[in-house]
C-alpha positions in Angstrom: 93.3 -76.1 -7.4 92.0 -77.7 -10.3 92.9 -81.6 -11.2 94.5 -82.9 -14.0 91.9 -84.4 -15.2 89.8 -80.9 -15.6 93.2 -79.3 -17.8 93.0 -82.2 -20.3 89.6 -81.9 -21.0 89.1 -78.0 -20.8 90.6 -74.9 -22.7 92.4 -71.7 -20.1 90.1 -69.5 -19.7 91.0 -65.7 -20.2 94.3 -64.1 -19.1 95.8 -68.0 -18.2 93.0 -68.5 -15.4 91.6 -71.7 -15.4 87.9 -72.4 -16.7 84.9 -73.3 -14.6 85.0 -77.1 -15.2 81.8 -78.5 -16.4 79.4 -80.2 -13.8 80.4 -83.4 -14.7 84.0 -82.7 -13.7 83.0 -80.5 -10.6 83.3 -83.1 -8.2 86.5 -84.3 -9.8 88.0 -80.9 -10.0 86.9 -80.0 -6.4 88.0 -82.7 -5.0 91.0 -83.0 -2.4 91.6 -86.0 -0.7 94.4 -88.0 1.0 95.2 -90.8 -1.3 97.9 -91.8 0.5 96.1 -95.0 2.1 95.0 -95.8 -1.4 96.3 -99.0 -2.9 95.7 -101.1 -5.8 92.3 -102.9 -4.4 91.0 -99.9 -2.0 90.8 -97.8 -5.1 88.3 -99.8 -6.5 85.7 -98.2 -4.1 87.3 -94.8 -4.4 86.8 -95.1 -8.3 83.3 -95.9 -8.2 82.1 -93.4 -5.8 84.3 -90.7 -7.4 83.2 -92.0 -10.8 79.6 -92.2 -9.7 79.7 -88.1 -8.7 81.2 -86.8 -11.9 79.2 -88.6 -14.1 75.6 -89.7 -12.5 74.1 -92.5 -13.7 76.9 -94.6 -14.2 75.7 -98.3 -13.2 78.5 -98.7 -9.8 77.6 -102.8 -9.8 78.5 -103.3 -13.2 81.9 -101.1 -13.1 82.5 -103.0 -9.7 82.2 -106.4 -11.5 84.5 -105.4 -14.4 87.2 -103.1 -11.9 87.5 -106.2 -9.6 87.9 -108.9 -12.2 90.8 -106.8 -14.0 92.5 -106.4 -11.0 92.0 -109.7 -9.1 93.7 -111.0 -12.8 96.1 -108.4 -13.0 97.3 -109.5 -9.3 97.1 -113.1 -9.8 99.3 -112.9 -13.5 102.1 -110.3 -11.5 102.1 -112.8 -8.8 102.4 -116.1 -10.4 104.8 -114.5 -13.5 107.0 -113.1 -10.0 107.0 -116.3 -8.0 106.8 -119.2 -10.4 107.8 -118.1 -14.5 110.6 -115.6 -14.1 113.3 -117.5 -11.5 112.7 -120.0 -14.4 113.6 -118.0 -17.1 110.3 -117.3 -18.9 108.2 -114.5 -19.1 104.7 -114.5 -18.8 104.0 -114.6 -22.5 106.5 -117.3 -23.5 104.8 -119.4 -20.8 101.4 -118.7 -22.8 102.8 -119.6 -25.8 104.8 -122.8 -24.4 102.1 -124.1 -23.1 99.8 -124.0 -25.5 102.0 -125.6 -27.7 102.6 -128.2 -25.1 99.3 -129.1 -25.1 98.0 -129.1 -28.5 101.0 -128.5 -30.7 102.4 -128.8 -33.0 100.7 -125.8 -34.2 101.1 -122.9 -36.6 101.8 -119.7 -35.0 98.4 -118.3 -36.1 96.7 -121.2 -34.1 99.1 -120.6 -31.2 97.9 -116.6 -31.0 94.6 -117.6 -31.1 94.6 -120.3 -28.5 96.9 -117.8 -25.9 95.1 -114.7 -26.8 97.8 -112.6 -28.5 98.2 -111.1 -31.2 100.4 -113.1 -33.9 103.3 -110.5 -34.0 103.7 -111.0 -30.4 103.4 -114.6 -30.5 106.2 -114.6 -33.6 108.8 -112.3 -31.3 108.4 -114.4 -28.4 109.2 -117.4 -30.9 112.3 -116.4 -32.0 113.2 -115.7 -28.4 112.4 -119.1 -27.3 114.0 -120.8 -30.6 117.3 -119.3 -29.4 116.5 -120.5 -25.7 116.4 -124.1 -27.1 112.7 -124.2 -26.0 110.9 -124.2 -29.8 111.1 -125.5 -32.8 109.6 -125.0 -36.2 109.3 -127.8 -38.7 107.1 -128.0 -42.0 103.4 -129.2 -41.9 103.5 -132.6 -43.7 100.1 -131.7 -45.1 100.6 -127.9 -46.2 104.6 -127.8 -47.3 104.2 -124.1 -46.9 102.9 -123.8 -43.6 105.5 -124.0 -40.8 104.4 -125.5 -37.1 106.2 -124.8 -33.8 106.7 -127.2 -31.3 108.8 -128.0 -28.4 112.1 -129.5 -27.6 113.2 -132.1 -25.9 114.6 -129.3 -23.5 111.1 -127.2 -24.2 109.3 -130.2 -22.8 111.4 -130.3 -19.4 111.0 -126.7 -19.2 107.3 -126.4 -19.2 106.4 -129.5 -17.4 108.5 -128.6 -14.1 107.3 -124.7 -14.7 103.3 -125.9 -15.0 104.2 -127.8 -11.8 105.4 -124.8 -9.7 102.7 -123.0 -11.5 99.8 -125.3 -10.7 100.9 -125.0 -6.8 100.5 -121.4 -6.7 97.2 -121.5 -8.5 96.3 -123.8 -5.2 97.1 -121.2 -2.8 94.9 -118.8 -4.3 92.1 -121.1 -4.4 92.6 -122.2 -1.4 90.7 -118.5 -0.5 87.4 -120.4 -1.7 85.6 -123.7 -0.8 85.3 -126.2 -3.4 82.0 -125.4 -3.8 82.6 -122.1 -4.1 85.7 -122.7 -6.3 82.9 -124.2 -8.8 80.7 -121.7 -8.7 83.3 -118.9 -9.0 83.9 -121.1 -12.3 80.5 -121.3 -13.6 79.8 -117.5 -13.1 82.8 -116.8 -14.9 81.9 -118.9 -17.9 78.6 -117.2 -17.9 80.5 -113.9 -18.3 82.5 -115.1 -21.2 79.6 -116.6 -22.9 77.8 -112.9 -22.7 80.6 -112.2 -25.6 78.8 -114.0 -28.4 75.3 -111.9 -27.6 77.3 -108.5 -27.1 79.3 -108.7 -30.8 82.6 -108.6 -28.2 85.6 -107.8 -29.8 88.0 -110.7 -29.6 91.8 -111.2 -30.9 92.0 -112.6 -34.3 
């Protein structure tokens, strides 16, 4: 049996029977384990060494590095959009974007996408959302008449502070896996990372 993997990236071969996959597939294709004790972190390791087989001289460290901090994020943004934002009534995004205008609105929307990292057609759907919530407002730049700023509430303000509250508790438990030492240097290695973006040319929201 061949994966799925080896039919996406290889034509039938004559009369319907599958192809020889190439080498750098073999492994994939030959392949037959139990993945029934995989879950979302264990697969790191199986993708690497599976990874590592059908394609040699992939650099394992570096994938590593990259794999675990998408999924530690992924399981820290499920967890606190779960536990904390949603029995509140927000999503995930509209927290991004309520916060940020907390803390350094009011702002235009294009600001707003920049400082939350999304795009500005998301940031202007989740707008409208939260307009109708009560949570934003949008009033005219007294220096630009044609530029419009969003800000929040009276309502918006409440919101957001007792959210960031629940929020900021939950970001404690998870530290609370590190020392404070260890918290800082967890920090300053990841600052390091993000400052590799200027050298590489990394492509950034805009």
């Amino acid at each position: 049996m061949y994966s799925r993997a080896t039919f996406l990236r290889t034509p039938s071969g004559p009369q319907g029977r599958p192809p020889c996959p190439p080498p750098t597939l073999r492994y994939v294709a030959q392949r037959h384990p139990d993945t029934g004790d995989l879950h979302f972190w264990s697969f790191i390791d199986y993708a690497i060494d599976g990874a590592g087989r059908a394609l040699p001289g992939l650099d394992p460290l570096a994938m590593r590095l990259v794999l675990s901090l998408h999924r530690a994020a992924n399981m820290l943004v499920y967890d606190l959009e779960s536990t904390v934002h949603r029995p509140r009534g927000l999503s995930w995004p509209g927290f991004r974007v309520m916060f940020v205008i907390w803390l350094a609105g009011p702002l235009e929307a294009k600001k707003v996408a920049e400082l939350s990292g999304m795009s500005r057609a998301a940031v202007s759907a989740l707008v409208g959302t939260l307009e109708k919530d009560g949570f934003v407002v949008k009033d005219r730049d007294p220096d630009d008449g044609r530029a419009l700023r969003l800000g929040l509430t009276p309502a918006g303000l409440d919101a957001i502070a007792d959210d960031f509250r629940a929020h900021n508790e939950r970001e404690r438990e998870w530290a609370d896996a590190l020392t404070e030492d260890e918290q800082r240097t967890l920090v300053d290695l990841l600052e390091k990372v993000a400052a590799r973006s200027v050298h590489m040319g990394a492509k950034q929201r805009t």
